[in-house]
N, C-alpha and C positions, 0 to 999 in steps of 0.2 A: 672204635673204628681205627684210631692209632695203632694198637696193639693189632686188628688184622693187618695194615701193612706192615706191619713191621716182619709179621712173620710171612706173609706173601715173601718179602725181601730177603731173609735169612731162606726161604723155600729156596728160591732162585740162586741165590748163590751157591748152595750145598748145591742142585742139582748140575748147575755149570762145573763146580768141581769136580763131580763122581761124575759127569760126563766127560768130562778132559780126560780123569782118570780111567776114563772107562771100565766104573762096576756101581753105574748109576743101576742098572737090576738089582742088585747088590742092596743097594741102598736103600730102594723102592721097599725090600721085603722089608729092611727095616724097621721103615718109617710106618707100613701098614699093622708090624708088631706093637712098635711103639705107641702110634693111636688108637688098638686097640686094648693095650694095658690100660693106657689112661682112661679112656673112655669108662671100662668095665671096672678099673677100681677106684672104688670113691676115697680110700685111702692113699694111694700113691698120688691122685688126682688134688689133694687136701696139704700133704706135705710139700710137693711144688707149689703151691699159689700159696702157700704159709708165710709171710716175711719174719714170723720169728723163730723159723727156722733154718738154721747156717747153712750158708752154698756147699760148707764141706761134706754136711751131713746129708744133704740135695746130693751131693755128686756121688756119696758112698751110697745112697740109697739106689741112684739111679744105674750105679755100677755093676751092684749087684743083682738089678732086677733084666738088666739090658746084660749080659757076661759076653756073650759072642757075636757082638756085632759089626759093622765094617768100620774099618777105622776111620774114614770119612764121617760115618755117625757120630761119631765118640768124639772129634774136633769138634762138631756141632752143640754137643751136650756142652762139651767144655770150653765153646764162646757161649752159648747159651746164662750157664754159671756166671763166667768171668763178666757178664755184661749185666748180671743180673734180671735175664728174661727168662732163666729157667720155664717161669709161668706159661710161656708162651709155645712149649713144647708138643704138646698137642695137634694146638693151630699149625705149626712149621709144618710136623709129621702129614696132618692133611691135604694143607696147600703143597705141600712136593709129588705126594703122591697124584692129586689133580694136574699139576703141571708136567709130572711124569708122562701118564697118562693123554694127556695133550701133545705133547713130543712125540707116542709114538703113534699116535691118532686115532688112538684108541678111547673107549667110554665105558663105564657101567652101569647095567641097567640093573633096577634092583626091582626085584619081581616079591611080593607078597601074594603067598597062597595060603587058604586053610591045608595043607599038606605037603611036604617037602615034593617037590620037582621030580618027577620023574629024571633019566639021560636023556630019552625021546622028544621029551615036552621041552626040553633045556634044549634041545636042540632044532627044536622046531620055533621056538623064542627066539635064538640067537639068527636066525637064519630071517625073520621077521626084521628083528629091528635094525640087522645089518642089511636089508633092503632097502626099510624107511630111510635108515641114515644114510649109507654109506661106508659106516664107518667099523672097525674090528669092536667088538662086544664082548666084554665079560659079566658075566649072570651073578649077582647077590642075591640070594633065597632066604627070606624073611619066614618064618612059619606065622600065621595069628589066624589062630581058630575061630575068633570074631568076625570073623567076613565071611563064616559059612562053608564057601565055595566059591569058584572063579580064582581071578588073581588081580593085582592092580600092578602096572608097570610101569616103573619111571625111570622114564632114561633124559638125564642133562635137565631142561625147563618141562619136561610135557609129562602128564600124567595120563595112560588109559586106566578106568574104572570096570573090568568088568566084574565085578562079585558079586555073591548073591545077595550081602546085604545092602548093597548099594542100591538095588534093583528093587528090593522088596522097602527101603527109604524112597525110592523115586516113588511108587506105588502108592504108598499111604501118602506119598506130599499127596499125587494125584486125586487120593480120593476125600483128603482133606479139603482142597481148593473147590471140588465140587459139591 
């Protein structure tokens, strides 16, 4: 729980800089490159959280693997280092991207289909849950062929279910209980 505030806190302060600076977008794409490096490799993800591996060899790793990014970034890498949270680079990249996101009041809803999204159907989504909410929308499209059919979309706390395997699970609870 420490460790998310801390990087909530480092979020916030990057994004107030590259807001002053204005190239918090900038930023944004960054931090969604960065968290999805770490995420996908369990290797870069394993060298950061290493402690017995050197901050120097941390920061050429991370140099190399991040080369053009915005310089706000790269101050952040390199208090990250200097403060020895490297490990916590992930979590920052997250939480800035949510508070980005929040700032400009905007949300994502992340749509799992057995089939990549049609443009019609993304756009017939988007125009949905920007009714529900309110609020501007961007679509994350998950593929998982396990659910058959339908889709399940979460947007913020709320989850719709419609897929077919959830439907065909309601079914047998159904005729189990009977």
């Amino acid at each position: 729980m420490a460790e998310s505030r801390a990087a909530i806190r480092y979020a916030k302060a990057v994004l107030s800089l590259a807001t002053d600076n204005k190239v918090a977008e900038a930023v944004n794409t960054d931090m969604k490159q960065i968290a999805n490096a770490i995420a996908e490799s369990s290797e870069l993800n394993a060298v950061l959280v290493n402690p017995i591996v050197r901050s120097a060899d941390k920061k050429a790793v991370l140099t190399s693997v991040f080369k053009n990014v915005n310089a706000a970034t790269t101050n952040l890498i390199d208090t990250l280092i200097a403060n020895k949270r490297v490990a916590l680079l992930g979590d920052v990249a997250n939480k800035y991207t949510q508070l980005y996101d929040q700032l400009r009041d905007t949300q994502i809803a992340k749509v799992t289909s057995a089939t990549p999204l049609t443009k019609e159907l993304e756009e017939k989504v988007l125009a949905k849950v920007k009714a529900l909410t309110g609020k501007t929308t961007e679509i994350e499209n998950t593929v998982d062929e396990s659910i058959l059919g339908g889709f399940i979309l979460r947007v913020g706390d709320l989850q719709y279910d419609a897929s077919i395997a959830n439907k065909l699970n309601n079914l047998k609870r159904e005729f189990t209980l009977n």
